[in-house]
DRENLO-22647 format. One line per field, with one value per residue (C-alpha): residue number from 1; residue in three letters; x, y, z. Coordinates in steps of 0.05 Angstrom, whole numbers, plus 5000, padded with zeros to 4 digits. Layout:
<rs>
num: [NUM	...]
residuo: [ALA	...]
u: [X	...]
v: [Y	...]
w: [Z	...]
</rs>
This chain:
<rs>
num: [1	2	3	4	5	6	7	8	9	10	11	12	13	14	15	16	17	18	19	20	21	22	23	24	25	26	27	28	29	30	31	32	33	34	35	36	37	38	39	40	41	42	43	44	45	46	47	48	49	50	51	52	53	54	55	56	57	58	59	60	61	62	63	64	65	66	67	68	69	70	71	72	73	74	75	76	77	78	79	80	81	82	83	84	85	86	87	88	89	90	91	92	93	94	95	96	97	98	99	100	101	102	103	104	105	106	107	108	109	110	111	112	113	114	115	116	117	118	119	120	121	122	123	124	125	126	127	128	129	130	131	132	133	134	135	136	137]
residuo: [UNK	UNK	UNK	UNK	UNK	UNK	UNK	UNK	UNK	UNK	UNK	UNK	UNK	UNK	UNK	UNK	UNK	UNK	UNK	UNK	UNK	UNK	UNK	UNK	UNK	UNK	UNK	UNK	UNK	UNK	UNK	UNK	UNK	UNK	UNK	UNK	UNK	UNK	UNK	UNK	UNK	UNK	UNK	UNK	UNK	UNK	UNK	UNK	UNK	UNK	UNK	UNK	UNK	UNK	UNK	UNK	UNK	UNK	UNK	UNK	UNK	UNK	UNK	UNK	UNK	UNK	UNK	UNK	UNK	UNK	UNK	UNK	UNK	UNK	UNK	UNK	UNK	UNK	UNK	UNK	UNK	UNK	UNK	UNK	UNK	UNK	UNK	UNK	UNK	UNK	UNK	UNK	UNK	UNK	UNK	UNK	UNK	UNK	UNK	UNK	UNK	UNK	UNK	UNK	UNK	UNK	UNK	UNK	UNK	UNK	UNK	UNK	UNK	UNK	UNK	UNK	UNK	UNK	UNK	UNK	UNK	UNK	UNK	UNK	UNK	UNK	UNK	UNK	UNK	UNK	UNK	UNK	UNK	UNK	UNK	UNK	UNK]
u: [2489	2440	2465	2447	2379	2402	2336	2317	2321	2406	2449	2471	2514	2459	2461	2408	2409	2389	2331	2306	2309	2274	2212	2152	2121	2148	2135	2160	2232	2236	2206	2257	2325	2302	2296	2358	2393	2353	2372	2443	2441	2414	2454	2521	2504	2509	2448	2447	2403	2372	2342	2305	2267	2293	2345	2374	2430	2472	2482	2451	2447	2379	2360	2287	2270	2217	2262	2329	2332	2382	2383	2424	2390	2398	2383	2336	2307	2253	2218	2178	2124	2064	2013	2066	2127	2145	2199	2227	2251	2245	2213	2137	2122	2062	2106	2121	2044	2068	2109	2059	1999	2045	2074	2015	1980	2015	1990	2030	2039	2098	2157	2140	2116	2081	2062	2051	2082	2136	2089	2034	2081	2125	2195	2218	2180	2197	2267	2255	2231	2287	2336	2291	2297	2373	2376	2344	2392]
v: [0971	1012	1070	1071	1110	1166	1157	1194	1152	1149	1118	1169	1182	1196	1158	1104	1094	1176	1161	1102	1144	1194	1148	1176	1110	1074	1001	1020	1052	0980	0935	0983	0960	0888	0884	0913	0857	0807	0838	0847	0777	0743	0788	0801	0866	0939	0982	1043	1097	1099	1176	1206	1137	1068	1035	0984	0933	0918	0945	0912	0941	0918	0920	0924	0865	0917	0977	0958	1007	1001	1028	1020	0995	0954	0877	0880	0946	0971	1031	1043	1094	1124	1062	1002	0979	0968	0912	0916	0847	0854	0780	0761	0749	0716	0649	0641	0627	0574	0621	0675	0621	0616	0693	0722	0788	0829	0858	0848	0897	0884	0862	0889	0860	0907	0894	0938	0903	0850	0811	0805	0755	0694	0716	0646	0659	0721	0703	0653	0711	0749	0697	0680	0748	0743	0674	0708	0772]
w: [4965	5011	5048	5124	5149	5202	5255	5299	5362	5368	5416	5463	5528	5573	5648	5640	5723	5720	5671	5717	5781	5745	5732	5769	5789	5846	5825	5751	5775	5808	5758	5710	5751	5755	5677	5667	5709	5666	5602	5626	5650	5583	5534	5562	5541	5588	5575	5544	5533	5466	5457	5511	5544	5510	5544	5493	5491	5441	5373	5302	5236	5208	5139	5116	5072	5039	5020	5033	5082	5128	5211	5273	5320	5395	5395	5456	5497	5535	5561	5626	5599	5637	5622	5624	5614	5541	5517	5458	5427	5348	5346	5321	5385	5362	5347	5414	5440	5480	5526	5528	5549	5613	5616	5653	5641	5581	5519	5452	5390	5333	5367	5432	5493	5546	5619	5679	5733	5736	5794	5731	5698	5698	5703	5669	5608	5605	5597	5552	5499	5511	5494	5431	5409	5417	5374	5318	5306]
</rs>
């Protein structure tokens, strides 16, 4: 049996409405709120702060299929940093090329989605990767 990883990023107690408000960038502090409605929305789940700028929902263990290493970790997040907006969903988003053909402008790295604005993309499709990054935890 594996013991569990202590990481750096934690779960902690911190208001995730002061972080938002707190976000320099107008549209961003918006685009923040109307993601955590989504995410709230799809996942049942209430948002919490995840160290000092991921808001996360939800709570999974994860264990590496390489090491055996094992984390705590949320089931979906996402971060408004100083270039974009950064989702977390813990999927190969590469599977889903159908959705992303219709998403709109984003970029993509491993398991996360990135965008700058909300009005860059289809709010539909965006959904629909949030809920398939739900199905698979």
């Amino acid at each position: 049996m594996s013991k569990v990883a202590i990481i750096k990023t934690q779960q902690t107690d911190a208001s995730v409405e002061d972080f938002i408000n707190k976000v320099d960038n107008e549209q961003q502090r918006a685009d923040s709120f109307a993601i955590i409605e989504i995410m709230k929305k799809i996942s049942g789940e209430e948002p919490k702060m995840w160290g000092a700028s991921i808001i996360g929902f939800g709570n999974k263990r994860y264990k590496s299929p390489k090491t055996g290493r094992e984390v705590d970790w949320f089931l979906i997040g996402f971060s408004p940093r100083k270039a974009n907006l950064s989702l977390h969903l813990a999927i190969d988003i590469n599977i889903h090329e159908e959705t992303l053909q219709k998403l709109g402008k984003f970029k993509t790295g491993v398991g996360c989605l990135y965008i700058n604005k909300l009005t860059d993309i289809d709010q539909k499709q965006l959904e629909k990767l949030i809920k398939a990054a739900l199905q698979t935890k």
